[in-house]
C-alpha positions in Angstrom: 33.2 -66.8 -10.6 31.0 -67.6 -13.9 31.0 -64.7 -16.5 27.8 -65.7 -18.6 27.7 -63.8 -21.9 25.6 -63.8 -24.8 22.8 -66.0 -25.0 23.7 -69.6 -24.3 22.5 -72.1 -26.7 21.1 -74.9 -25.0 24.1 -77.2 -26.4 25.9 -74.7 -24.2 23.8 -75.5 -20.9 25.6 -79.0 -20.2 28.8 -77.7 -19.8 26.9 -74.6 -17.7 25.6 -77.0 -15.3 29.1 -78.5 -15.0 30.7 -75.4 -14.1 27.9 -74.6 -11.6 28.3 -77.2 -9.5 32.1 -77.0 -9.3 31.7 -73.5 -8.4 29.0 -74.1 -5.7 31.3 -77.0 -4.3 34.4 -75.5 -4.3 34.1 -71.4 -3.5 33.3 -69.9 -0.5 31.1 -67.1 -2.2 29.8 -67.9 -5.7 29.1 -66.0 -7.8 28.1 -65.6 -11.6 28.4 -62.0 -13.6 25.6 -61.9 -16.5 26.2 -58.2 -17.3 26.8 -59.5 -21.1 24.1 -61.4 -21.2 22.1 -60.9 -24.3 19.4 -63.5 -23.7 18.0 -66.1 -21.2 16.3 -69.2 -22.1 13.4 -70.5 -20.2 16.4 -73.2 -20.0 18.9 -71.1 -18.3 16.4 -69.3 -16.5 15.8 -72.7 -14.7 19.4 -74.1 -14.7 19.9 -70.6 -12.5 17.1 -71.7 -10.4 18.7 -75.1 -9.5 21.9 -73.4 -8.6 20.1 -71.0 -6.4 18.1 -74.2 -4.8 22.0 -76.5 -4.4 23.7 -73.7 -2.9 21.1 -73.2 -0.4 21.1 -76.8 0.1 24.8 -75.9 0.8 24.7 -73.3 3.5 26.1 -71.4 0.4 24.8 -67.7 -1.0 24.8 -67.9 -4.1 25.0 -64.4 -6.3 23.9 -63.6 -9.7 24.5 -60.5 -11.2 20.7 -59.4 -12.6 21.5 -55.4 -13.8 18.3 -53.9 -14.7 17.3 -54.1 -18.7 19.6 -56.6 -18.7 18.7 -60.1 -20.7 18.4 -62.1 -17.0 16.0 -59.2 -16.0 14.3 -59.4 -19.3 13.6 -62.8 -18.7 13.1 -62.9 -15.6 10.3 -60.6 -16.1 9.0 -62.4 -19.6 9.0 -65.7 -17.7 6.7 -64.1 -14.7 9.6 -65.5 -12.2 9.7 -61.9 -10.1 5.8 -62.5 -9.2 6.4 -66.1 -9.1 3.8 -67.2 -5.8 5.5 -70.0 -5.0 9.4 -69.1 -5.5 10.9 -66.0 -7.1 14.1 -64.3 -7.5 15.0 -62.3 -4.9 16.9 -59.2 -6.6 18.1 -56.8 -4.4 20.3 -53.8 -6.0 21.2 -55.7 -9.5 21.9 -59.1 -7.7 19.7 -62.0 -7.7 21.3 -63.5 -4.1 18.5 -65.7 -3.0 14.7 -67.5 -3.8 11.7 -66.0 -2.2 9.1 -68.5 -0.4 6.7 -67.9 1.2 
């Protein structure tokens, strides 16, 4: 697991992406916890989205903890991803498990 808090600066993202894909390659169930989050960058809104896309590429579910109000939700919702046409977050009870297509 990935506990995300604050707002990572995008210095921090590199090492983020790092950690994402050793955690998509080597659990069973990833998941990331961003109940702490304070902010999301446009650049961590996407870095998500790439995780969510590898670990599907994976046979992998990948969870991401998106608590209402909090700052992935905010951004999710500033950005326009949750009425995204072509691929949005699919929340489902405070987790973002999944990408919508249609």
């Amino acid at each position: 697991m990935i506990d995300l808090c604050d707002s990572p600066s995008l210095q921090d993202l590199t090492g983020l992406k790092l950690a994402l894909i050793r955690l998509i390659e080597t659990e069973a169930d990833p998941r990331i916890e961003t109940a702490a989050l304070t902010g999301a960058s446009p650049a961590l809104v996407q870095l998500l989205f790439a995780a969510q896309r590898m670990a599907q590429a994976r046979g992998k579910r990948l969870e991401i903890s998106c608590p209402a109000k909090g700052g992935l939700a905010t951004a999710l919702t500033a950005l326009g991803v949750e009425d995204a046409l072509d691929t949005g977050a699919q929340i489902d009870a405070g987790r973002w498990t999944g990408l919508t297509t249609p």
